[in-house]
Biopython code that builds the backbone (N, CA, C, O; Angstrom):
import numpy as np
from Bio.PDB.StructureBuilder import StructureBuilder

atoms = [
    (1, "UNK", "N", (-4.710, 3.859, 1.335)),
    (1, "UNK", "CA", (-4.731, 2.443, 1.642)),
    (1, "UNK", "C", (-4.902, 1.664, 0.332)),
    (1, "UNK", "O", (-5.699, 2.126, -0.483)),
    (2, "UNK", "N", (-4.268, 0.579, 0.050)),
    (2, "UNK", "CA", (-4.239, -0.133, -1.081)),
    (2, "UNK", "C", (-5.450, -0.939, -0.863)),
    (2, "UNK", "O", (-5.828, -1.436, 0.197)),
    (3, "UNK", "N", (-6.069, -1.003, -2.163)),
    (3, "UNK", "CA", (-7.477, -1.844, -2.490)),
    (3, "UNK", "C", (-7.195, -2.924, -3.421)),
    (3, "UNK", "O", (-6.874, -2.498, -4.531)),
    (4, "UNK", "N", (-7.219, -4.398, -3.298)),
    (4, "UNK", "CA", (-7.393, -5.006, -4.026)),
    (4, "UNK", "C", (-8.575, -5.376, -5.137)),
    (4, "UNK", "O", (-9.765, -5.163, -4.906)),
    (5, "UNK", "N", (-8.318, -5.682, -5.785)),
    (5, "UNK", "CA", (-10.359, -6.699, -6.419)),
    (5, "UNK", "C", (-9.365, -7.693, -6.984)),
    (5, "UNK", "O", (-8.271, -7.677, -7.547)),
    (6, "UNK", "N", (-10.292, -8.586, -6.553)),
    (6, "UNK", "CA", (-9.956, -9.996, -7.125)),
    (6, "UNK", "C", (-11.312, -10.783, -7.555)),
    (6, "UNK", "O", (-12.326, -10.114, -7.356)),
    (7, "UNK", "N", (-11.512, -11.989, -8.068)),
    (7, "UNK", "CA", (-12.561, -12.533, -8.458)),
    (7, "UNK", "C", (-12.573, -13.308, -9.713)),
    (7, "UNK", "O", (-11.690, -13.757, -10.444)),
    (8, "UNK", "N", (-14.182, -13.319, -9.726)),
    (8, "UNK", "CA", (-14.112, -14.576, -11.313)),
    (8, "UNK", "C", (-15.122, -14.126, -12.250)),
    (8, "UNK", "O", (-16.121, -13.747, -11.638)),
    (9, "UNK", "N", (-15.234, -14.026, -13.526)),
    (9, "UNK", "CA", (-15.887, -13.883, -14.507)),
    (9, "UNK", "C", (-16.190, -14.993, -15.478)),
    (9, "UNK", "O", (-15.299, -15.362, -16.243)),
    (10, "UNK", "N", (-17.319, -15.526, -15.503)),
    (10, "UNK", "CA", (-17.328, -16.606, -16.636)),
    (10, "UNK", "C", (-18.389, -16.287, -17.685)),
    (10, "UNK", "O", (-19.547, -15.919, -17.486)),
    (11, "UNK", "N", (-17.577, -16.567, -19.180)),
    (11, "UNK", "CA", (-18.346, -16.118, -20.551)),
    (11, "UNK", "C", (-18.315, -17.365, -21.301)),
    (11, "UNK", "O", (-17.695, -18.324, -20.842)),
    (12, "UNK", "N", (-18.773, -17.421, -22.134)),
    (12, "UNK", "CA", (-19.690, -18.719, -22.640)),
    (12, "UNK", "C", (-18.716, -19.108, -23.122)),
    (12, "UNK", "O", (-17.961, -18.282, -23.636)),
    (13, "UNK", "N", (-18.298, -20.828, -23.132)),
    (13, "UNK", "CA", (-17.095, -21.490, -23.846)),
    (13, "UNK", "C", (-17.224, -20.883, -25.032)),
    (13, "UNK", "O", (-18.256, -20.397, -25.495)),
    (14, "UNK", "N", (-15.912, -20.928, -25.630)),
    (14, "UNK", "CA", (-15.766, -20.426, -27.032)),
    (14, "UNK", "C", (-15.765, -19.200, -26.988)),
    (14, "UNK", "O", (-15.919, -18.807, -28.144)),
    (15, "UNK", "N", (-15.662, -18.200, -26.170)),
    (15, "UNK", "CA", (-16.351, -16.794, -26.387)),
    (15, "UNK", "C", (-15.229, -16.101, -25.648)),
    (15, "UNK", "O", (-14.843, -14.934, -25.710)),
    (16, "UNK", "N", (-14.810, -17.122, -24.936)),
    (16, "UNK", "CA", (-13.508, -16.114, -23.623)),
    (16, "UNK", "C", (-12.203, -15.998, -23.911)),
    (16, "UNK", "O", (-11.464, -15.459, -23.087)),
    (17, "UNK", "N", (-11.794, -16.390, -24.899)),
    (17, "UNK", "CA", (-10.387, -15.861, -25.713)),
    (17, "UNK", "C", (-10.908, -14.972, -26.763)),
    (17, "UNK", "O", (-10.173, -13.985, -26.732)),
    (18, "UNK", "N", (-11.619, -14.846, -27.493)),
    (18, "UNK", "CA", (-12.232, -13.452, -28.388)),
    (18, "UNK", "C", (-12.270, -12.562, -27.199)),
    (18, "UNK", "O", (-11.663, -11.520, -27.449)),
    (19, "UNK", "N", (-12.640, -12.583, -26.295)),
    (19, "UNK", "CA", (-13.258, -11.436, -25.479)),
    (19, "UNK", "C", (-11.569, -10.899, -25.302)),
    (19, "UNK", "O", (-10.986, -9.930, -25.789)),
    (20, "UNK", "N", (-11.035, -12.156, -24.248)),
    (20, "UNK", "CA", (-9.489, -11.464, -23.674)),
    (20, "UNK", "C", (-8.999, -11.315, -24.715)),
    (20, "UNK", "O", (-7.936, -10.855, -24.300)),
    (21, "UNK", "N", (-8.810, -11.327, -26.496)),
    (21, "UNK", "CA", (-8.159, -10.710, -27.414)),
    (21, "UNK", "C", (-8.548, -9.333, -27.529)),
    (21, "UNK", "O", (-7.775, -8.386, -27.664)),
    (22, "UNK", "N", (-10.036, -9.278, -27.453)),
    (22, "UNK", "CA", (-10.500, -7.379, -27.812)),
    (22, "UNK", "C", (-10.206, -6.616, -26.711)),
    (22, "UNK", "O", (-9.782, -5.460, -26.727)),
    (23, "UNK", "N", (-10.453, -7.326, -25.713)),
    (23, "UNK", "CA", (-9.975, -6.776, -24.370)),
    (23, "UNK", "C", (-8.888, -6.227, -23.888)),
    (23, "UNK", "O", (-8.960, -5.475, -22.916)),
    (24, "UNK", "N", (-7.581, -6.549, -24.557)),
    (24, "UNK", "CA", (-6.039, -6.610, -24.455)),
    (24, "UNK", "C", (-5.775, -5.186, -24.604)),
    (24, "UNK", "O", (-4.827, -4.617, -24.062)),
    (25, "UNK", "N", (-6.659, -4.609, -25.375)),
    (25, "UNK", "CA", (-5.975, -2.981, -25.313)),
    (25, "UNK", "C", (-6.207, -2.063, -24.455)),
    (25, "UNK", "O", (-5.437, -1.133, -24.214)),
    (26, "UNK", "N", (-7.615, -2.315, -23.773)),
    (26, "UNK", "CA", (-8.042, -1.801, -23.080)),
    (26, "UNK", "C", (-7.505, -1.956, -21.658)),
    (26, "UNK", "O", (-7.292, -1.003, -20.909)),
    (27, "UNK", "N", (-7.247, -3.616, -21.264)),
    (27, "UNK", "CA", (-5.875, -3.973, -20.166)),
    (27, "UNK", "C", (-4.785, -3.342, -20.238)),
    (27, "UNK", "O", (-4.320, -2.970, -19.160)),
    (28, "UNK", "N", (-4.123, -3.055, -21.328)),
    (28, "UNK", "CA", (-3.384, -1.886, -21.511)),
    (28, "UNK", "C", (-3.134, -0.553, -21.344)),
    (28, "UNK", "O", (-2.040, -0.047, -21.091)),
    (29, "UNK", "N", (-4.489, 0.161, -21.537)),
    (29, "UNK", "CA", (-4.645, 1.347, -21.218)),
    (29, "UNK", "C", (-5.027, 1.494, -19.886)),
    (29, "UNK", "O", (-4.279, 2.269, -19.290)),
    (30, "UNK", "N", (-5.849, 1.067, -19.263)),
    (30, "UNK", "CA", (-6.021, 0.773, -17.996)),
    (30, "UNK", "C", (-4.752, 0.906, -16.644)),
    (30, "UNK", "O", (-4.734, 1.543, -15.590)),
    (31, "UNK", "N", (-3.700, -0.112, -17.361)),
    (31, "UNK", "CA", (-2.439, -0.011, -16.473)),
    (31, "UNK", "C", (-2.259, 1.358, -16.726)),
    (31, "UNK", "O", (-2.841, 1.827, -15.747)),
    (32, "UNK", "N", (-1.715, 2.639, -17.582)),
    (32, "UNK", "CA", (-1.536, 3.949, -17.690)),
    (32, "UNK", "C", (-2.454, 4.623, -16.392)),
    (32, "UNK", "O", (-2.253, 5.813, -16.147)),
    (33, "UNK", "N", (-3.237, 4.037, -15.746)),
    (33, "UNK", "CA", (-4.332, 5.160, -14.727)),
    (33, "UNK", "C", (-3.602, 5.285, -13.915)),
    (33, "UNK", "O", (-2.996, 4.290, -13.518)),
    (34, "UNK", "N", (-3.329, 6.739, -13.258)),
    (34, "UNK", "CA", (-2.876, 6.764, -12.211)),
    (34, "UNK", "C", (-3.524, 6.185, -10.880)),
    (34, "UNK", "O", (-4.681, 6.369, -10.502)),
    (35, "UNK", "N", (-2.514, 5.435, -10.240)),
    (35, "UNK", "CA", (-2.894, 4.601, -9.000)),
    (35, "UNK", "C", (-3.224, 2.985, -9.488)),
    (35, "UNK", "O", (-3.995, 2.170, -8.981)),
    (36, "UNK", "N", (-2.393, 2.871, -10.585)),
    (36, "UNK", "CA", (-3.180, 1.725, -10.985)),
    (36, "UNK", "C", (-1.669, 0.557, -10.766)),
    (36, "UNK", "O", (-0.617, 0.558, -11.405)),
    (37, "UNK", "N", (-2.066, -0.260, -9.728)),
    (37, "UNK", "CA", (-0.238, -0.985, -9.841)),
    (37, "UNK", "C", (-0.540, -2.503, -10.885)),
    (37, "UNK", "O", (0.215, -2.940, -11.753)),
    (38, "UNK", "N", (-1.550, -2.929, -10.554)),
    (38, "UNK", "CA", (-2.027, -4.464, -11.328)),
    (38, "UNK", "C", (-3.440, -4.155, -12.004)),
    (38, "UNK", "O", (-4.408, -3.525, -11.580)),
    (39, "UNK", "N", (-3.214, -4.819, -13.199)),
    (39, "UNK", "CA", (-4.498, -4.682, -13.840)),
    (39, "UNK", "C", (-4.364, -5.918, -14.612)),
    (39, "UNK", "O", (-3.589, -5.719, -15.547)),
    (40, "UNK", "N", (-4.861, -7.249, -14.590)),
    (40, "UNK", "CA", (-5.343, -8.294, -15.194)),
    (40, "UNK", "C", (-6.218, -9.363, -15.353)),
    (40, "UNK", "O", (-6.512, -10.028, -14.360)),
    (41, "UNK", "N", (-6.763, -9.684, -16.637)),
    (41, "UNK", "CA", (-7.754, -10.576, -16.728)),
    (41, "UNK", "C", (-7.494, -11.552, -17.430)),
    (41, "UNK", "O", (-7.366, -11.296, -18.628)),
    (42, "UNK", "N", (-7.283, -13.269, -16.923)),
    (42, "UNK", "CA", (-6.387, -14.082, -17.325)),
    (42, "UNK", "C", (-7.484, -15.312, -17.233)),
    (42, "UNK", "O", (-8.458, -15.352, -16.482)),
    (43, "UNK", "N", (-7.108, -16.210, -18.103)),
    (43, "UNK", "CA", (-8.020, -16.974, -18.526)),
    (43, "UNK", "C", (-7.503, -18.163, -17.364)),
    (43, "UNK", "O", (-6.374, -18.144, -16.873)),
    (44, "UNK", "N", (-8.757, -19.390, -16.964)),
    (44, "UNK", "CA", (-7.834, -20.117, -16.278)),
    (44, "UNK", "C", (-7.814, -21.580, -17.358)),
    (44, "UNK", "O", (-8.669, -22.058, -18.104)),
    (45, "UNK", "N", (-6.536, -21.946, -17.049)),
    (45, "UNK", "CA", (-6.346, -22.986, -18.052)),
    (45, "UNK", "C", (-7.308, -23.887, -17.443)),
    (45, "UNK", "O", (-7.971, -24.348, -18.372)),
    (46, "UNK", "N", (-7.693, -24.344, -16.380)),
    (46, "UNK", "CA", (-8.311, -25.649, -15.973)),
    (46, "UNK", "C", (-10.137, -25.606, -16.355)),
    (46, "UNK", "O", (-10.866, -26.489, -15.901)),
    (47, "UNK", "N", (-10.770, -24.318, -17.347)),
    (47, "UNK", "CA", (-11.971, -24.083, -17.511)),
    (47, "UNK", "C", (-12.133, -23.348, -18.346)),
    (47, "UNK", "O", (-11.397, -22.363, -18.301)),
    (48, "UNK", "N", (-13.419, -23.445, -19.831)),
    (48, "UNK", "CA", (-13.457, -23.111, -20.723)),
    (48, "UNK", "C", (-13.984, -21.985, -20.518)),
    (48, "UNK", "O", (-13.770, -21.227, -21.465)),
    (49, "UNK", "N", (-14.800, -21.366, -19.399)),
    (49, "UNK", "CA", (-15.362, -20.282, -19.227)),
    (49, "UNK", "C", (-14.642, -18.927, -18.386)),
    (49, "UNK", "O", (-14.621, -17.717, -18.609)),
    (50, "UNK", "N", (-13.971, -19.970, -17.115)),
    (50, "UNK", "CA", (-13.658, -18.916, -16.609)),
    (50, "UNK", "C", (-12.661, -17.876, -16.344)),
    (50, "UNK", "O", (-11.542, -18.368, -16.204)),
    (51, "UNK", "N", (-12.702, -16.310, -16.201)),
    (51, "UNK", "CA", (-11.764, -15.464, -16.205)),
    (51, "UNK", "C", (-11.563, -15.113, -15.220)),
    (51, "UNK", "O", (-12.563, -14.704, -14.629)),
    (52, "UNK", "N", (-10.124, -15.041, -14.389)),
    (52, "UNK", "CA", (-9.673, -14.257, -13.184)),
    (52, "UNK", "C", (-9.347, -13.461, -13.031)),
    (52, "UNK", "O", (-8.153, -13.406, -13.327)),
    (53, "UNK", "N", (-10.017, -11.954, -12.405)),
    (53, "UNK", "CA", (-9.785, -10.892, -12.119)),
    (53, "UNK", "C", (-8.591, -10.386, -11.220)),
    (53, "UNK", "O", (-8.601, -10.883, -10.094)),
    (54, "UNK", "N", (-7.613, -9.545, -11.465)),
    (54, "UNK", "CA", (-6.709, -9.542, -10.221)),
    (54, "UNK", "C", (-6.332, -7.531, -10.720)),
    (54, "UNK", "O", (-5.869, -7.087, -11.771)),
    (55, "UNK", "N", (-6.777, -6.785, -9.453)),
    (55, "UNK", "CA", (-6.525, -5.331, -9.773)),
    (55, "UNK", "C", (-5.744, -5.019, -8.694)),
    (55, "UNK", "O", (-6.126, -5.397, -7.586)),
    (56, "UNK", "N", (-4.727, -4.405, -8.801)),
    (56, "UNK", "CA", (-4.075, -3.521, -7.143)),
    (56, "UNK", "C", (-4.000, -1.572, -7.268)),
    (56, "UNK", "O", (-3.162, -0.847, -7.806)),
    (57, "UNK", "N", (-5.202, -1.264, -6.550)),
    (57, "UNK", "CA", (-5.028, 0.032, -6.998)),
    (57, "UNK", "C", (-4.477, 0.848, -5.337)),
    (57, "UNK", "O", (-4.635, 0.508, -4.165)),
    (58, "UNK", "N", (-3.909, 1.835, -5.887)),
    (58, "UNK", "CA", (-2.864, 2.846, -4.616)),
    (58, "UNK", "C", (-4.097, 3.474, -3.764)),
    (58, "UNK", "O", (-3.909, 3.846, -2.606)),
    (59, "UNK", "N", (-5.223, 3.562, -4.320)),
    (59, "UNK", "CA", (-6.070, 3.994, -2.937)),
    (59, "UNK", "C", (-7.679, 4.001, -3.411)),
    (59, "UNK", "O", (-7.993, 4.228, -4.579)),
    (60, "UNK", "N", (-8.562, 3.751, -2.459)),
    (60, "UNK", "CA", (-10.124, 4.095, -3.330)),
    (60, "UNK", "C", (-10.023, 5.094, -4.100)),
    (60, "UNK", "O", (-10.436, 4.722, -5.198)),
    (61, "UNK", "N", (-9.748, 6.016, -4.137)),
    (61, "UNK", "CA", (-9.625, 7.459, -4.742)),
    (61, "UNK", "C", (-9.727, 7.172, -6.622)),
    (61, "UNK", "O", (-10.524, 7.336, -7.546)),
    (62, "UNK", "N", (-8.263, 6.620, -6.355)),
    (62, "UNK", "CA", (-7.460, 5.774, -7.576)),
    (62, "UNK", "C", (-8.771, 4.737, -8.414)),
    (62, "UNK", "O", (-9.211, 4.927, -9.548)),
    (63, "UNK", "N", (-9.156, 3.697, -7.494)),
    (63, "UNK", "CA", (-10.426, 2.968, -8.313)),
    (63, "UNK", "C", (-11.522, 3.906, -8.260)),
    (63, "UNK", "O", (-12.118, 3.730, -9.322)),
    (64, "UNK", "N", (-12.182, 4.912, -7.524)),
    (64, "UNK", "CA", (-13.315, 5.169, -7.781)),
    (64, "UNK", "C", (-12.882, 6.102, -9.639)),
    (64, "UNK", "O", (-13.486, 6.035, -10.709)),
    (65, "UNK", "N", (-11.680, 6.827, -9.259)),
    (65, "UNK", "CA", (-11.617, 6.740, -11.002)),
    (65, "UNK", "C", (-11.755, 6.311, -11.925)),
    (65, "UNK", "O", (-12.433, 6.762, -12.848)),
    (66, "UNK", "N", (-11.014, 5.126, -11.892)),
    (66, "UNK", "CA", (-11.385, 3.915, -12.794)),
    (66, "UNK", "C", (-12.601, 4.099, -12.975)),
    (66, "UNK", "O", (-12.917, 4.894, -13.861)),
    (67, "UNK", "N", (-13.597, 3.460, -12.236)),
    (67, "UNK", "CA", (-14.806, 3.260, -11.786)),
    (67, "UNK", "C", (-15.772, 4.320, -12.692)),
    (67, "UNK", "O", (-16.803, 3.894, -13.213)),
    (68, "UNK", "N", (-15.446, 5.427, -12.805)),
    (68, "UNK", "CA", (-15.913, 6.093, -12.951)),
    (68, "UNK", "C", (-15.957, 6.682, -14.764)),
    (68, "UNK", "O", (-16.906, 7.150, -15.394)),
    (69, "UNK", "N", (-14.706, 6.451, -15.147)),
    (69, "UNK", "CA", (-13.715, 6.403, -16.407)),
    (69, "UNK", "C", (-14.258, 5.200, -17.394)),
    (69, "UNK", "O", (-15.015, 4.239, -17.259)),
    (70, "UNK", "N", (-13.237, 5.928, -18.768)),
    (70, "UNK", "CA", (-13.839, 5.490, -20.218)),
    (70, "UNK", "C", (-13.290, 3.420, -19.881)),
    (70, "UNK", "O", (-13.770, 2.358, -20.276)),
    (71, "UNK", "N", (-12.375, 3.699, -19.188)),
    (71, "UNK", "CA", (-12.190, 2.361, -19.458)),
    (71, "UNK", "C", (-12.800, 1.065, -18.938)),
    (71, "UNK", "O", (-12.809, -0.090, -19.362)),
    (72, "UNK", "N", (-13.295, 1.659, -17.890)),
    (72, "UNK", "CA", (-14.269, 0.767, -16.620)),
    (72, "UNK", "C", (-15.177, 0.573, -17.860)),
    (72, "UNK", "O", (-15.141, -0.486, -18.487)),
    (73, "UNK", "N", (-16.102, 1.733, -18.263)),
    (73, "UNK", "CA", (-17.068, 1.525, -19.361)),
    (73, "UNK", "C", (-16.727, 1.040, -20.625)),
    (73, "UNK", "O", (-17.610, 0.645, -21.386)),
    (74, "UNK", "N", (-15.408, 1.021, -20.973)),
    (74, "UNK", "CA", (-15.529, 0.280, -22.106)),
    (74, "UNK", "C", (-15.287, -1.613, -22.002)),
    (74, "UNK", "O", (-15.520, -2.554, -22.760)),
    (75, "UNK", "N", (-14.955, -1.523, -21.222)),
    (75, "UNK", "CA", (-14.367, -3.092, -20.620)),
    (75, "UNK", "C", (-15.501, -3.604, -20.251)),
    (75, "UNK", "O", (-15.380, -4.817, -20.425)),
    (76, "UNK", "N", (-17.152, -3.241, -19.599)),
    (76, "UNK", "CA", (-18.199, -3.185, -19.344)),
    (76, "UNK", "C", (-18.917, -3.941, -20.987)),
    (76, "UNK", "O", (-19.165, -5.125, -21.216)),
    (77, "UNK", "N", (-19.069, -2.893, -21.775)),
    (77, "UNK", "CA", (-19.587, -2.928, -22.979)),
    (77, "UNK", "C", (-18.705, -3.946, -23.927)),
    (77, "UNK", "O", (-19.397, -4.709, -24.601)),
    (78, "UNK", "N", (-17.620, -4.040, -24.041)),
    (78, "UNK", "CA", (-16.906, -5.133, -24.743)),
    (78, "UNK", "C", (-17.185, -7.121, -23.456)),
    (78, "UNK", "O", (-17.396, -8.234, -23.939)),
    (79, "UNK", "N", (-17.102, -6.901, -22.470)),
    (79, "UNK", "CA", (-17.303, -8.070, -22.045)),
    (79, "UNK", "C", (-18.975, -8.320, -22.584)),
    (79, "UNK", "O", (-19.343, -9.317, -23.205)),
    (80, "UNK", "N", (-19.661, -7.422, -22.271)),
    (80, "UNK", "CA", (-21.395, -7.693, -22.796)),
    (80, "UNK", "C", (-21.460, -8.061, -23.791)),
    (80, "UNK", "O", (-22.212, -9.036, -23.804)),
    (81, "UNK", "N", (-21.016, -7.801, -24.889)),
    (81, "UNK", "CA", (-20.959, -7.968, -26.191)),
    (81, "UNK", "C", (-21.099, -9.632, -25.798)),
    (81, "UNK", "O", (-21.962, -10.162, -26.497)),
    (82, "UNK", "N", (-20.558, -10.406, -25.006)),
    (82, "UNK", "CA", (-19.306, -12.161, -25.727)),
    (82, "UNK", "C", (-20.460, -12.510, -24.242)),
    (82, "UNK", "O", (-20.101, -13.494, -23.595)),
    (83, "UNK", "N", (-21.563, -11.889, -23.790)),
    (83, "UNK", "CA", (-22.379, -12.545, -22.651)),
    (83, "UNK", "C", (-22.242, -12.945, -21.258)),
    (83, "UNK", "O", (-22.708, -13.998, -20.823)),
    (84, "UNK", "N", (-21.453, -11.904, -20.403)),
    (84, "UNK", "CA", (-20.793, -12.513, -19.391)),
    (84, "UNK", "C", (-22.128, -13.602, -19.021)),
    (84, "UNK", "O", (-23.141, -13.492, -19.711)),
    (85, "UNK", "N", (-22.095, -14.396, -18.177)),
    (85, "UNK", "CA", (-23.052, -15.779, -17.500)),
    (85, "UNK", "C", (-22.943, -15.678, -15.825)),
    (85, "UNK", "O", (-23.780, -15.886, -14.947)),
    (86, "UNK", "N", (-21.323, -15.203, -15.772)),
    (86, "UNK", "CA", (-21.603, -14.846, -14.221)),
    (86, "UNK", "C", (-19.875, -14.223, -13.607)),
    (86, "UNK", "O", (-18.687, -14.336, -13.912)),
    (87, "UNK", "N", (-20.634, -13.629, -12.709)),
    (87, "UNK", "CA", (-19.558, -12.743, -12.048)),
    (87, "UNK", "C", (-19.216, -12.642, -10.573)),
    (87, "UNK", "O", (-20.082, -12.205, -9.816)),
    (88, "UNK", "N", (-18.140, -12.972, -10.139)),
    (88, "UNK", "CA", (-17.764, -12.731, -8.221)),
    (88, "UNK", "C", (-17.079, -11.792, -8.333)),
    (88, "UNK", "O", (-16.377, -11.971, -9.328)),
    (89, "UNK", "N", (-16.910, -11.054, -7.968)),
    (89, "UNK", "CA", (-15.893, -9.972, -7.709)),
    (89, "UNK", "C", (-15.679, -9.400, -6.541)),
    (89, "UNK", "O", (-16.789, -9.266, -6.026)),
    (90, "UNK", "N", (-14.804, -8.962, -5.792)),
    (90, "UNK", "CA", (-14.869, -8.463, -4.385)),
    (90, "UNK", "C", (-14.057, -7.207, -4.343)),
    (90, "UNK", "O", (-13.550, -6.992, -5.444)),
    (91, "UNK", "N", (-13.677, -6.040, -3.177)),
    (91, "UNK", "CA", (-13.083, -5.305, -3.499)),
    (91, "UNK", "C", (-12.279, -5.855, -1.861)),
    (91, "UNK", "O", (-12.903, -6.479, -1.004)),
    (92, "UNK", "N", (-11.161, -5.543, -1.762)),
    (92, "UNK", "CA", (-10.523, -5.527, -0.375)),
    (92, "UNK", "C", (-9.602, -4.337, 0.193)),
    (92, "UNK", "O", (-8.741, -4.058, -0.642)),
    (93, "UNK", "N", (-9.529, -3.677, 1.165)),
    (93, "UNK", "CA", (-8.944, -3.059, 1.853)),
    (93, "UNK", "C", (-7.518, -3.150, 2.478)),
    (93, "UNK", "O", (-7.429, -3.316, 3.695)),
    (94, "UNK", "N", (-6.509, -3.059, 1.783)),
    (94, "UNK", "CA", (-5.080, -3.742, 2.405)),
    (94, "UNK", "C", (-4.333, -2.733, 3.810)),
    (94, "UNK", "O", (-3.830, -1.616, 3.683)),
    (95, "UNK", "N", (-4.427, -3.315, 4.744)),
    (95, "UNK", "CA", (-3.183, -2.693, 5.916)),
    (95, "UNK", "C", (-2.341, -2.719, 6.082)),
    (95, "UNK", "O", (-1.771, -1.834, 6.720)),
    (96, "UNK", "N", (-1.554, -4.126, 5.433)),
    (96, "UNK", "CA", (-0.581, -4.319, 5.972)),
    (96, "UNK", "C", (0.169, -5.692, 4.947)),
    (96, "UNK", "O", (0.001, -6.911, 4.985)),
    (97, "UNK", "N", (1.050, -4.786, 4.059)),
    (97, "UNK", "CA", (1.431, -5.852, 2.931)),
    (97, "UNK", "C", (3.192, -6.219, 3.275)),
    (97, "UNK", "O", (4.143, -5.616, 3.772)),
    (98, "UNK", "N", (2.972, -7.346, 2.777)),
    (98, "UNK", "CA", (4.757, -7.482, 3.021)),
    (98, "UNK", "C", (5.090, -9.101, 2.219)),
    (98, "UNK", "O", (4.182, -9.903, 2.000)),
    (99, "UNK", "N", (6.480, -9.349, 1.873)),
    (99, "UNK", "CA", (6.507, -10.615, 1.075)),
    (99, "UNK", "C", (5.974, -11.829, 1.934)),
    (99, "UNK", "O", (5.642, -12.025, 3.103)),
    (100, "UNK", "N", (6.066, -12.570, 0.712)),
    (100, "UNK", "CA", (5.963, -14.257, 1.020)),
    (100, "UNK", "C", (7.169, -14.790, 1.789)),
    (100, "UNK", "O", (7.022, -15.564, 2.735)),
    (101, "UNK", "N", (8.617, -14.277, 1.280)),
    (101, "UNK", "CA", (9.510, -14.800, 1.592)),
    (101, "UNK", "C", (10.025, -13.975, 2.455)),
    (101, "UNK", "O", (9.935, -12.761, 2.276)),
    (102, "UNK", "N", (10.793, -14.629, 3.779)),
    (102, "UNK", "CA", (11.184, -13.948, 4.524)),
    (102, "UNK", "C", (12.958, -13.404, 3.886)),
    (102, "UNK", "O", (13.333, -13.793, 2.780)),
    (103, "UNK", "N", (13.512, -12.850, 4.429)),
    (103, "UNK", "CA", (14.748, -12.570, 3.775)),
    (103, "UNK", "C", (15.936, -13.544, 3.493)),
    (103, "UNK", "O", (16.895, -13.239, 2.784)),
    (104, "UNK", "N", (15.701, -15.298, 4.408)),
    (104, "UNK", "CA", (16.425, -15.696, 4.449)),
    (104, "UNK", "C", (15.933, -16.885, 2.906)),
    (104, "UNK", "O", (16.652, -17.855, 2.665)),
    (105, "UNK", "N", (14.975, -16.660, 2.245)),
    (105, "UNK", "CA", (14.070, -16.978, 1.373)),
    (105, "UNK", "C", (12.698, -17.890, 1.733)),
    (105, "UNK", "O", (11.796, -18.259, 0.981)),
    (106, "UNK", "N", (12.792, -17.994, 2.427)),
    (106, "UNK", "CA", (11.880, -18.824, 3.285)),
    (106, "UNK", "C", (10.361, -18.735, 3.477)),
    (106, "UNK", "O", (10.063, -17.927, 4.357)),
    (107, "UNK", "N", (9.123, -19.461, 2.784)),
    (107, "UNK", "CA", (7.933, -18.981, 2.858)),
    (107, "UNK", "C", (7.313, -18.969, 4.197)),
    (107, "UNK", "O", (7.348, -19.745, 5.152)),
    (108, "UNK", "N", (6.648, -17.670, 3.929)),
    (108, "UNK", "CA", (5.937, -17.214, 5.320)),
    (108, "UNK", "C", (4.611, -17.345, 5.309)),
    (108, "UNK", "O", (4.038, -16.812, 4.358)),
    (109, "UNK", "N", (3.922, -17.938, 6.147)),
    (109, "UNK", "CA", (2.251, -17.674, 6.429)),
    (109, "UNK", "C", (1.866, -15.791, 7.200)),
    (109, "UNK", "O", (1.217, -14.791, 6.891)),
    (110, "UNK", "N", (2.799, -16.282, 8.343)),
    (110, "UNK", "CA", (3.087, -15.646, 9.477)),
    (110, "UNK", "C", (3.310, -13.621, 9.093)),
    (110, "UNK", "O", (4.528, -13.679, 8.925)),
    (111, "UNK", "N", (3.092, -12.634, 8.954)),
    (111, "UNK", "CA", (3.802, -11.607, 8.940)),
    (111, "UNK", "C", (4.729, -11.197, 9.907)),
    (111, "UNK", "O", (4.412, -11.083, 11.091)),
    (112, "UNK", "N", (6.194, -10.899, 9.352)),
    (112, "UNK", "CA", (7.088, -11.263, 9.948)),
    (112, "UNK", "C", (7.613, -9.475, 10.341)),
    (112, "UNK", "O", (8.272, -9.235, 11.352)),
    (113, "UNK", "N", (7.257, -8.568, 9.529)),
    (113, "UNK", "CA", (8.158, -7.331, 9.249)),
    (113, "UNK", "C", (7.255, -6.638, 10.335)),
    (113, "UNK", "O", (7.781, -5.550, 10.571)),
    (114, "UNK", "N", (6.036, -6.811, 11.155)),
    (114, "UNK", "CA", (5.089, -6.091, 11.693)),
    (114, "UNK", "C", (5.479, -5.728, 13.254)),
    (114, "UNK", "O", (4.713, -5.052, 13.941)),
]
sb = StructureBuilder()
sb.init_structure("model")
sb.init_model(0)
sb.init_chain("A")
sb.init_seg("    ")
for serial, (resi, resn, name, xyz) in enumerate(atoms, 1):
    if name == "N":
        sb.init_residue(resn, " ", resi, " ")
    sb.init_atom(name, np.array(xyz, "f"), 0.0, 1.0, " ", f" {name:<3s}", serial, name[0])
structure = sb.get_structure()
C-alpha cells in the first residue's frame, strides 16, 4: 500500500536556504531507495521559514527503511545543525489513487476509475 508523508518544517529565517543547499545531496540520494517514488523538501515562497515536506513511498516496508537508514539520519543531523523551530508531519495510507483529470481532461473531485 502506498504511504504518503506530507507536512511542514520551519527553520529560522535566514537559515532555510543554507539548510535546503546542504540538504540537496542527500534529497538526492534518498530518491535512489528502493520504494522511494517522491522525495522533496521545497521552500515555500510565501514564508521565510517554512519547508514543505512531500514523500511517496511503494509500501511501509519501503519507509520503515528509510526510517531506519543513513539518510533519514543524516537529513535529521544536517536539519539540527540550522535549528528546526517546528515540525507537522503526518504519514498517510493510500487505497485508492487515480488522476485529477478525467480522460476527457477535465478536473475531478469525484473518483471516477473506481
Amino acid at each position: 500500500m502506498t504511504i504518503l508523508i506530507a507536512g511542514t518544517v520551519h527553520l529560522p529565517a535566514g537559515e532555510r536556504e543554507k539548510a535546503l543547499a546542504e540538504s540537496a545531496a542527500l534529497v538526492a540520494e534518498t530518491r535512489t531507495q528502493p520504494g522511494c517514488e517522491h522525495y522533496v523538501w521545497s521552500a515555500d515562497p510565501t514564508s521565510d521559514t517554512r519547508v514543505y515536506v512531500l514523500e511517496k513511498w511503494a509500501s511501509s516496508e519501503h519507509l520503515a527503511a528509510h526510517l531506519a537508514g543513513p539518510y533519514y539520519r543524516d537529513m535529521l543531523a544536517c536539519l539540527g545543525r540550522y535549528g528546526v523551530a517546528d515540525a507537522e508531519v503526518s504519514k498517510y495510507r493510500i487505497d485508492l489513487e487515480e488522476p485529477v483529470y478525467d480522460p476527457e481532461g477535465k478536473p475531478r473531485a469525484d473518483f471516477f476509475t473506481a
